[in-house]
C-alpha positions as CSV (number, residue, x, y, z in Angstrom):
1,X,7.5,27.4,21.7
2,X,4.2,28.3,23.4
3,X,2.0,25.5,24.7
4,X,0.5,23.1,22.1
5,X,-3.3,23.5,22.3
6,X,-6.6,24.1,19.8
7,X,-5.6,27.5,19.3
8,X,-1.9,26.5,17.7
9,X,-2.8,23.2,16.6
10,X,-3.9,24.3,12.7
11,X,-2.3,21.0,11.7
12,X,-5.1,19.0,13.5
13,X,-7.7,17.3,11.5
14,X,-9.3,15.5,13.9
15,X,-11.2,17.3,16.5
16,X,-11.0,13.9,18.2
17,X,-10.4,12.0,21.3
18,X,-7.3,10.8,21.7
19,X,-6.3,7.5,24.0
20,X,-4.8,7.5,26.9
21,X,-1.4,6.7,26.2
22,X,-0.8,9.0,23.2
23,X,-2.1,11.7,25.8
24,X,0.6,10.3,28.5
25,X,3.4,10.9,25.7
26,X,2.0,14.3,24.5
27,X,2.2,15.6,28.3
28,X,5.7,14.5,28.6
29,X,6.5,17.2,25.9
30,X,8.6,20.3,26.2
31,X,5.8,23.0,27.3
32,X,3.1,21.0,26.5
33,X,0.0,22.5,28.5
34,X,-3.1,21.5,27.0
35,X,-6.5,24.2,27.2
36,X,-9.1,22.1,27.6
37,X,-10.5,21.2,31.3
38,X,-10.3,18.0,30.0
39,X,-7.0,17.4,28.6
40,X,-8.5,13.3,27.2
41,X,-10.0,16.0,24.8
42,X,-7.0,16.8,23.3
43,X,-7.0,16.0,19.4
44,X,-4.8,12.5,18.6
45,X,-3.2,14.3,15.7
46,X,-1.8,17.3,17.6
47,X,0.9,14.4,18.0
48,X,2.2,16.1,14.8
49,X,3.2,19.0,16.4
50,X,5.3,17.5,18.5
51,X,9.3,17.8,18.0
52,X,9.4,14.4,19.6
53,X,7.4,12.5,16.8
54,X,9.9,13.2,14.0
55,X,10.9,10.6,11.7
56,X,14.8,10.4,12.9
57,X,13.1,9.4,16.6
58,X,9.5,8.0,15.9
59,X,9.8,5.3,13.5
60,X,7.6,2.1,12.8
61,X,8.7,0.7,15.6
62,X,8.2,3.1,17.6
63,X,4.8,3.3,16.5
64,X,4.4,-0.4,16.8
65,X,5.1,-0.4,20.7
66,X,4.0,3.0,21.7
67,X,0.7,4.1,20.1
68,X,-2.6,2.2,21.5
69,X,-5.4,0.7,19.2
70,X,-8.8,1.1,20.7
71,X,-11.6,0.2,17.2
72,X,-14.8,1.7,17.2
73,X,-15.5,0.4,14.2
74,X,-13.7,-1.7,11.6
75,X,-15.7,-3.8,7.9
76,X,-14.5,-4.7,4.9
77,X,-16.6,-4.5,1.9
78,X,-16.2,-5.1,-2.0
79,X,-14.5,-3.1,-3.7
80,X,-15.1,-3.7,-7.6
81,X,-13.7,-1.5,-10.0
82,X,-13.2,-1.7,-14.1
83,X,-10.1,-2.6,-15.9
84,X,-9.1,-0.5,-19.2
85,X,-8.8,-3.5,-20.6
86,X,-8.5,-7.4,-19.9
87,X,-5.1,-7.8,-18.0
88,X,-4.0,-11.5,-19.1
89,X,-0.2,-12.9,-17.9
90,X,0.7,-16.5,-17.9
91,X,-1.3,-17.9,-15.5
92,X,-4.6,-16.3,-15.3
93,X,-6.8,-13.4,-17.0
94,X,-8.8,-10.5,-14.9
95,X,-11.5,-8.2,-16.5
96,X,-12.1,-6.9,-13.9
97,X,-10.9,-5.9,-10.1
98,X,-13.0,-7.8,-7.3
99,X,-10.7,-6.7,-4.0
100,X,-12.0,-5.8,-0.5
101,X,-11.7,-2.4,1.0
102,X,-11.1,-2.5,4.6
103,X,-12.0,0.7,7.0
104,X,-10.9,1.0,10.3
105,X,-11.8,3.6,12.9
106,X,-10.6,4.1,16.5
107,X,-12.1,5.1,19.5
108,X,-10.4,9.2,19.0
109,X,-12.4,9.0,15.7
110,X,-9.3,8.7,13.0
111,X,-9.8,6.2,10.0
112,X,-7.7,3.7,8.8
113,X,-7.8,2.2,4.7
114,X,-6.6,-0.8,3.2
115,X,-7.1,-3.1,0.7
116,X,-6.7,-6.8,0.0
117,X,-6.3,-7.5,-3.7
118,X,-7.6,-10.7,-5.4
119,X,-5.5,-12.1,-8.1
120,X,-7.1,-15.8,-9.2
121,X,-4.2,-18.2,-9.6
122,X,-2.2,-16.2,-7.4
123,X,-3.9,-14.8,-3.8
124,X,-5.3,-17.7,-2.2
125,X,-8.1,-15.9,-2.1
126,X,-11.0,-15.5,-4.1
127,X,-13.5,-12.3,-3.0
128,X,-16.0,-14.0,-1.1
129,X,-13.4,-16.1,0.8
130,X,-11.7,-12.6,1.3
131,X,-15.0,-10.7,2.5
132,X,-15.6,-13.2,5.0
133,X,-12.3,-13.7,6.3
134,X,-12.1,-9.6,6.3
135,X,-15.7,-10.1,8.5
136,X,-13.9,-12.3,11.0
137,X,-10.9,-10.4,11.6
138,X,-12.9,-6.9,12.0
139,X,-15.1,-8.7,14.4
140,X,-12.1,-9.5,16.4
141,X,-11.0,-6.3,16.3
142,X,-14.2,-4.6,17.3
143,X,-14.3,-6.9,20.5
144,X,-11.0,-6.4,21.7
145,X,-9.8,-4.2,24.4
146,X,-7.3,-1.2,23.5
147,X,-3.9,-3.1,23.2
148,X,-0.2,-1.7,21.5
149,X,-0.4,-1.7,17.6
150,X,2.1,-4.5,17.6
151,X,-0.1,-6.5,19.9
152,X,-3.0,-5.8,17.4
153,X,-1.0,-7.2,14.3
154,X,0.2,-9.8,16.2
155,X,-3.5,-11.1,17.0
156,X,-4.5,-10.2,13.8
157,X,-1.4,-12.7,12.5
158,X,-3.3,-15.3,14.5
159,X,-6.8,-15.1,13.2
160,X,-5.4,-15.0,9.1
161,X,-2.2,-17.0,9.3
162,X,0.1,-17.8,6.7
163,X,0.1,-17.4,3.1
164,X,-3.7,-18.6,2.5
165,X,-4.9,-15.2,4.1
166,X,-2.2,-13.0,3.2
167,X,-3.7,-10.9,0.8
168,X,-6.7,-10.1,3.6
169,X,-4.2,-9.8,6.5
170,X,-2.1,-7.5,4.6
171,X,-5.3,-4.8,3.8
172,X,-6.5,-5.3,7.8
173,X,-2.8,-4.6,8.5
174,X,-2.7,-1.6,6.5
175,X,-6.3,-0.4,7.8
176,X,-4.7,-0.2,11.8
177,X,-1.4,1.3,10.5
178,X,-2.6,3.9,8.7
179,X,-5.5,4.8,11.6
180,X,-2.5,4.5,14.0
181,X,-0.2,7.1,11.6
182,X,-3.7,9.3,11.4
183,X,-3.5,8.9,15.0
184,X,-0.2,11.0,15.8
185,X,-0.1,13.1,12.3
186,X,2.6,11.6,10.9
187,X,2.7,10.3,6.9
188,X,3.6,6.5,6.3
189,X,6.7,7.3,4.0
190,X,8.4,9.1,7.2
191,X,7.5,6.0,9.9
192,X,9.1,4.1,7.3
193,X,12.7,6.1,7.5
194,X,11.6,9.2,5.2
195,X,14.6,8.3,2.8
196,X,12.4,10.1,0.1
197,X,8.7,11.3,-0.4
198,X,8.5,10.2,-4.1
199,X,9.4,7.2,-6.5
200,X,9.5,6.3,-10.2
201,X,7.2,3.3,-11.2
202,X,7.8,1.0,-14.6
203,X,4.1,0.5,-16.5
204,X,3.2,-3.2,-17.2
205,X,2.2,-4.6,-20.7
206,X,0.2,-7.5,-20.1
207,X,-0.1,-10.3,-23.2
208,X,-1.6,-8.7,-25.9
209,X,-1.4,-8.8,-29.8
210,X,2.1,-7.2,-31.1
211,X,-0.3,-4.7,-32.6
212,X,-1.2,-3.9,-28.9
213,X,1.6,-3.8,-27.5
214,X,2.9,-1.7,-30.1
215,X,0.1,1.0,-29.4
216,X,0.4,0.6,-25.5
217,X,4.3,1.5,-25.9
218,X,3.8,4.3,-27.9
219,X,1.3,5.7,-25.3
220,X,3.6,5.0,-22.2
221,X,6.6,6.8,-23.7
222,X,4.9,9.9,-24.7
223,X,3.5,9.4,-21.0
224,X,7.2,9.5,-20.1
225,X,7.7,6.1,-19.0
226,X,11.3,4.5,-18.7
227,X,10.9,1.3,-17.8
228,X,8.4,-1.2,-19.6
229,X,7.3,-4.7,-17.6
230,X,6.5,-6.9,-20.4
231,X,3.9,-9.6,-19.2
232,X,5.4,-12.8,-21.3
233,X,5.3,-16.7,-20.7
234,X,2.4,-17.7,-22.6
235,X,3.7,-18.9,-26.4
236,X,7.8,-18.1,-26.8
237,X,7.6,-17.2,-30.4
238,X,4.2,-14.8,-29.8
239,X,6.7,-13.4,-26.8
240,X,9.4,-12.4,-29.3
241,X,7.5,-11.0,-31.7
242,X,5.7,-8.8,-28.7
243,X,9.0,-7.6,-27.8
244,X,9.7,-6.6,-31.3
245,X,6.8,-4.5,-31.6
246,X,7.7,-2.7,-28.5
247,X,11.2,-2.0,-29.0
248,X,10.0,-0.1,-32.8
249,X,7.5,1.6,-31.2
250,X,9.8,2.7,-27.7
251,X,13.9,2.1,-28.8
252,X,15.0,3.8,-25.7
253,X,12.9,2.0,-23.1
254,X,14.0,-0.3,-20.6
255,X,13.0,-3.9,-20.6
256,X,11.4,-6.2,-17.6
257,X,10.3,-9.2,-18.9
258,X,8.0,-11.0,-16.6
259,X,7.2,-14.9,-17.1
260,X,4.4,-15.4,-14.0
261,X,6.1,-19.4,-14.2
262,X,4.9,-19.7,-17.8
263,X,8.6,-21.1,-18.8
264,X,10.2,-23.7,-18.6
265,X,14.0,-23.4,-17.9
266,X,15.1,-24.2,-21.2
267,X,12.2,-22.1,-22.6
268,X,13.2,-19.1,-20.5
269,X,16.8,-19.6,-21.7
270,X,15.6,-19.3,-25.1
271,X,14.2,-16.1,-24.8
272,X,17.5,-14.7,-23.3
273,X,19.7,-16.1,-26.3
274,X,16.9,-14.3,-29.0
275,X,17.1,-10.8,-27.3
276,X,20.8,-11.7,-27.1
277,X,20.2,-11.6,-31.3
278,X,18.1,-8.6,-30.9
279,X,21.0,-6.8,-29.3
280,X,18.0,-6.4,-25.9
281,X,19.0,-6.9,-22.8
282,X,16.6,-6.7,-20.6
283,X,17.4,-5.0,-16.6
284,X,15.2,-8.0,-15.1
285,X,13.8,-11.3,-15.8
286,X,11.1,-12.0,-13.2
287,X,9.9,-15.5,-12.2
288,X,10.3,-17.5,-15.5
289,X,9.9,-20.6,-14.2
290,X,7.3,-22.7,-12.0
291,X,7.5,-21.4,-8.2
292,X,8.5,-24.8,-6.6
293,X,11.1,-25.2,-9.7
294,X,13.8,-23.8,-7.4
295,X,16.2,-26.1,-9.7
296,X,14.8,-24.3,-12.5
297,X,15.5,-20.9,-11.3
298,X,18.4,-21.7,-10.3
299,X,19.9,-22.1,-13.1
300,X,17.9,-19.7,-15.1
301,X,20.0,-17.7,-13.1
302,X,22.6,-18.5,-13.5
303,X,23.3,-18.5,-17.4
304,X,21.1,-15.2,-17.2
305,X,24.0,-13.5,-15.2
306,X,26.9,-15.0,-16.0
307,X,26.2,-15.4,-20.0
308,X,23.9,-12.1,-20.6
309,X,24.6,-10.0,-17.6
310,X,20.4,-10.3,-16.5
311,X,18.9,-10.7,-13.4
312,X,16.7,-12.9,-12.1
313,X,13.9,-11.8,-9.5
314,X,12.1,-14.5,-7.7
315,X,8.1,-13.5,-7.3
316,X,5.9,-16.2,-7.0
317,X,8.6,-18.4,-5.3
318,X,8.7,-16.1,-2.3
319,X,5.4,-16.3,-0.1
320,X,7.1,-16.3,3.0
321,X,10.1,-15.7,5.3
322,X,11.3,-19.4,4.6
323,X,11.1,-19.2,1.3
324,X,13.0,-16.1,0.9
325,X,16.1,-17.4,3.6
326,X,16.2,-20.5,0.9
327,X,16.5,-18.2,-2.1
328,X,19.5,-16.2,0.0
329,X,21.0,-19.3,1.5
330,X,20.9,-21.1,-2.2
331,X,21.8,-17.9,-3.9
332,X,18.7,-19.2,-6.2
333,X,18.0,-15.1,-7.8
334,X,19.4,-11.7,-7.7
335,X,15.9,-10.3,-6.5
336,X,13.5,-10.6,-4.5
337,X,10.1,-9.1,-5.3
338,X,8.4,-8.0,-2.3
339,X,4.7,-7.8,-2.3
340,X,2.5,-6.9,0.2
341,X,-0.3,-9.4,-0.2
342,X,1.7,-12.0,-0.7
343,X,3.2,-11.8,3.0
344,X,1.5,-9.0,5.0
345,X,3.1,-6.3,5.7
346,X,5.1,-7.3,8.7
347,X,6.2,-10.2,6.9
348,X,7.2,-8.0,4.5
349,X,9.1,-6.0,6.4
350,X,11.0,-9.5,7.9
351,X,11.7,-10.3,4.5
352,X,13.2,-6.6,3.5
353,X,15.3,-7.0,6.7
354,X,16.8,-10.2,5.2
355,X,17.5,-9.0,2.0
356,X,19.3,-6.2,2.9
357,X,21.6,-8.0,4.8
358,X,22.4,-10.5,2.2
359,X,23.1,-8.1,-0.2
360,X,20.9,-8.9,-2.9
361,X,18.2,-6.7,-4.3
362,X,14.9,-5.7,-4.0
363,X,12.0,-5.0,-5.9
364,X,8.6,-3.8,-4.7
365,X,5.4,-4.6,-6.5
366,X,1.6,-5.6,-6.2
367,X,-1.6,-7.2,-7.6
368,X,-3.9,-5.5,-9.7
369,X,-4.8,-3.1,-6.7
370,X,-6.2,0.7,-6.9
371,X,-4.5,3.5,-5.1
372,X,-5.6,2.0,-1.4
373,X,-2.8,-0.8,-1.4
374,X,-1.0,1.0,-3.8
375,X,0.0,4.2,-1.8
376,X,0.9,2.3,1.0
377,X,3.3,0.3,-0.3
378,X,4.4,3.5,-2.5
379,X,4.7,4.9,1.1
380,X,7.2,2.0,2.4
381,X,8.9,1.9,-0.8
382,X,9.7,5.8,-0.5
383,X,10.5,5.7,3.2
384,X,13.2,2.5,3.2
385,X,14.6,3.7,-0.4
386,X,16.0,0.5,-0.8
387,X,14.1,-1.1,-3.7
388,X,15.9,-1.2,-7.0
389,X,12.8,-1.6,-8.8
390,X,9.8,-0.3,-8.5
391,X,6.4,-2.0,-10.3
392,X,3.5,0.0,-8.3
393,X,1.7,0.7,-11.7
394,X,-1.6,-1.0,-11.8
395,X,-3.8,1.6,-10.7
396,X,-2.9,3.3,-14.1
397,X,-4.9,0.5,-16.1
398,X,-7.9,0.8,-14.6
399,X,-10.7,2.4,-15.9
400,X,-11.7,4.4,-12.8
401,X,-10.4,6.2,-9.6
402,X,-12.6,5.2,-6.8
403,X,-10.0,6.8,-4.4
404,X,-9.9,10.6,-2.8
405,X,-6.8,12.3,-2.1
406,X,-3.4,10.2,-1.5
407,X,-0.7,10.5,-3.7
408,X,-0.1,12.6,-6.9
409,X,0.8,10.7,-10.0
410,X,2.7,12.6,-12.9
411,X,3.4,9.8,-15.6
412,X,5.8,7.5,-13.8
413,X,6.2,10.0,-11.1
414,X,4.4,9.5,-7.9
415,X,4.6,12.3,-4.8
416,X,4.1,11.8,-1.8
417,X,2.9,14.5,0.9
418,X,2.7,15.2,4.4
419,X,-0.8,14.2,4.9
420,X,-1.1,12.0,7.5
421,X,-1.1,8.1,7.1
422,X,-1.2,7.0,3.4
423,X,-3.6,10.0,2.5
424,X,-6.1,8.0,0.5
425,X,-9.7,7.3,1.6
426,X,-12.8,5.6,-0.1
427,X,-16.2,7.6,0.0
428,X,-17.7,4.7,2.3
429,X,-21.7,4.7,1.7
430,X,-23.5,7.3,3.1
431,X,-22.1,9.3,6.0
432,X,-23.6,10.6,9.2
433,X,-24.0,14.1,9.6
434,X,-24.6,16.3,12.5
435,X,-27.6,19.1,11.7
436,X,-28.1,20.0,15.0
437,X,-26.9,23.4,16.2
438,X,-29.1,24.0,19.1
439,X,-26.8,21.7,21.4
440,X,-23.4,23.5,20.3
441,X,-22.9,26.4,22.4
442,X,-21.9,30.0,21.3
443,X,-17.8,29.4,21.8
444,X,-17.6,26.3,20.4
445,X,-19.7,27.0,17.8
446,X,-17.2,29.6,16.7
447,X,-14.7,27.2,17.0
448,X,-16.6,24.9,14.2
449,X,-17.2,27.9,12.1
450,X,-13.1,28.8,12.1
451,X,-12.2,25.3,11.6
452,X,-14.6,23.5,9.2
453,X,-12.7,24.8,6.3
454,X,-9.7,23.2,7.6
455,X,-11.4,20.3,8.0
456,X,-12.8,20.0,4.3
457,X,-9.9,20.4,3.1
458,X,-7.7,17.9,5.2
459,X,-10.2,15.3,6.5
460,X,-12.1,12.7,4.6
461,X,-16.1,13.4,5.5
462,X,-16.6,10.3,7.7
463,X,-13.9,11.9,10.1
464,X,-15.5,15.6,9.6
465,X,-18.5,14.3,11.1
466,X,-17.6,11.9,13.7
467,X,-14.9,14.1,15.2
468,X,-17.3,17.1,15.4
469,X,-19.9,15.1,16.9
470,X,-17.4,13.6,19.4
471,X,-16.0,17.1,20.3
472,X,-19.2,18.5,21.0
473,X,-20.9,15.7,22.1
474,X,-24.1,15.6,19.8
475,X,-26.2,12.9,18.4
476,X,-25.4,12.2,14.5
477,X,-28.6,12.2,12.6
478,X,-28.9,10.2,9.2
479,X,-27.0,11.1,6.4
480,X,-28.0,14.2,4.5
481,X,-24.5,13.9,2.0
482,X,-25.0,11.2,-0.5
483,X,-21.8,10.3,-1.5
């Protein structure tokens, strides 16, 4: 291997700064000898060329206690984006998506993206409470000295605790995570383990008419869908003949019925015994009962598995670490349904832990999120490979795409590459461009020239023009891309 420098690095898409420590690790690397007089001026993603930073010996943790966080800049801002159609469940109705985006950039000039999704009825936040909490976190951010990623999340822990900021912690959480992953080169789904780069998502019907329902199951098979979520809990007989619809319409689909708490026990029951009659047994019955009905869901349970051979998978009734050891320690579901704005993501992460040890399953899912929160935890679920189910489908029903690149979505199929971090960026306002040439001299210039269409087609803009500005030390002028 010859040394690791500009000339080699054609994985780079940074033309950045990188921080101090990541350049301490880089120039303990087998004939690592950077070109530049400066070796600070080493890119922060020529990390990926490293042999060192390779999924079976650089990890999330590793990442966590390593790689430095140093914001430049860090805001959230609305992120509002049309539904398809209304999406109703038991306890609440959106027509639309009001979630906050949250952007993130360090001092070496890569970008971080997440998102904190606003479900009323079930995020404790509403958007405004979200925006200003987001405010307050970024603030922080912006004002602190470089520290370890873990000592960033930790602080960041501090300033949103518990479950009544979740939903924001989890999107600032994603933000530095990604902007740390964009840091060294290295995709989300292989810090997470790299089990896989791809999963297989179910599609959610949310209560409709049986007419719509009908329509929506039709569409999703020829889509090549295997697994319907039914949204249910609302009226038990409008429930059954919902289901009846769907299975004319799709006879070889698989059922989840979810209740969002609308049952009660003997409700949920109910339902079990009439798809008993229906000869339907659903793979999964998600929260049918009330969250703090943990008598409830206990038994729903356990007639579910022990008279129809269903599982139960508790939602709603897991917002935290304690509420998922009483679940285990009770044996009060099969499931657990991890969500990430429920918990964080390091909480969720606590909570995985547990449930793989206690043998039960998992199940990954989300709000009603675009494909910001939902390619991260697409990432996680890929990289641990150790959710049974997998409900990371809402991006489908909405009417737009306000996100570039990330994943690839083929029907129920979602792919993952190697792009650094989750791979999905929003096109954040105007962007500062640098128009002066007459301060770039003739060799670097060259080097802009053999490199800019690398960087169109691997970078998102902001970074294009931040990182050429920081390489080449000129002054950004106001945007002349309107975006």
């Amino acid at each position: 291997m010859g040394r690791i420098g500009l000339s080699q690095n054609f994985q780079s898409h940074c033309f950045l700064h990188s921080t101090t420590s990541l350049h301490t690790q880089l120039s303990k690397a087998p004939n690592f000898s950077p070109n530049f007089k400066n070796p600070k001026a080493i890119t922060a993603c020529m990390a990926a060329a490293m042999p060192a930073l390779t999924p079976t010996s650089f990890g999330f943790k590793n990442l966590m206690e390593t790689v430095t966080i140093d914001v430049h800049k860090a805001e959230g801002r609305p992120l509002n984006v049309p539904l398809i159609a209304p999406f109703t469940i038991a306890s609440s109705r959106l027509d639309k998506v009001e979630n906050v985006a949250i952007r993130i950039e360090l001092s070496n000039g890569c970008v971080g993206w997440g998102e904190a999704p606003i479900l009323p009825f079930v995020t404790a936040e509403d958007q405004p409470t979200a925006l200003a909490k987001a405010a307050e976190a970024c603030a922080f951010l912006r004002q602190s000295r470089e520290m370890t990623l873990n000592l960033a999340l930790t602080k960041i822990g501090d300033v949103l605790p518990g479950h009544d900021f979740a939903s924001v912690r989890a999107g600032v959480e994603m933000a530095l995570i990604d902007a740390a992953a964009n840091s060294i080169g290295i995709p989300l789904w292989r810090l997470f383990g790299g089990v896989s780069n791809s999963i297989s998502t179910d599609i959610t019907i949310p209560i409709v008419s049986p007419m719509e329902a009908s329509e929506l199951a039709s569409k999703y098979r020829k889509q090549g869908f295997r697994t319907l979520k039914l949204k249910v809990g609302k009226n038990l007989n409008g429930d059954i003949e919902v289901l009846q619809s769907i299975r004319a319409a799709h006879p070889d689909c698989l059922f989840i019925l979810d209740a969002n708490e609308g049952y009660t026990a003997k409700e949920a029951i109910k339902v079990l015994e009439k798809l008993h009659e229906m000869d339907v047994t659903p793979v999964l019955f998600e929260q049918p009962v009330h969250r703090d009905n943990w008598e409830g869901l206990a038994h729903v349970s356990q007639i579910a598995k022990d008279k129809y051979g269903v599982s139960v998978a508790a939602d709603e009734s897991c917002r935290s670490l304690v509420d998922a050891k009483k679940i285990v320690q009770e044996s009060l579901a099969d499931v657990i349904n991890i969500k990430l704005a429920k918990v964080g993501v390091l909480g969720a992460l606590e909570i995985i832990d547990l449930v793989r040890s206690s043998g039960l399953n998992l199940m990954i899912g989300g709000m009603v999120e675009t494909r910001l929160a939902m390619g991260f935890a697409g990432h996680l679920a890929a990289g641990l490979g150790c959710f049974k189910f997998i409900d990371l489908d809402t991006p489908l029903l909405l009417a737009e795409d306000p996100v570039f690149g990330g994943y690839e979505v083929s029907g129920p199929d979602y792919n993952f590459s190697n792009a650094r971090g989750h791979g999905g960026f929003l096109h954040w306002d105007n962007i500062a461009w640098c128009t002066s040439t007459s301060e770039i001299g003739g060799s670097n210039f060259m080097l802009v020239l053999l490199f800019f269409p690398l960087l169109f087609s691997r970078s998102e803009p902001d970074e294009i023009s931040s990182g050429v500005c920081s390489l080449f030390k000129m002054r950004p002028t106001p945007a002349v891309l309107q975006l």
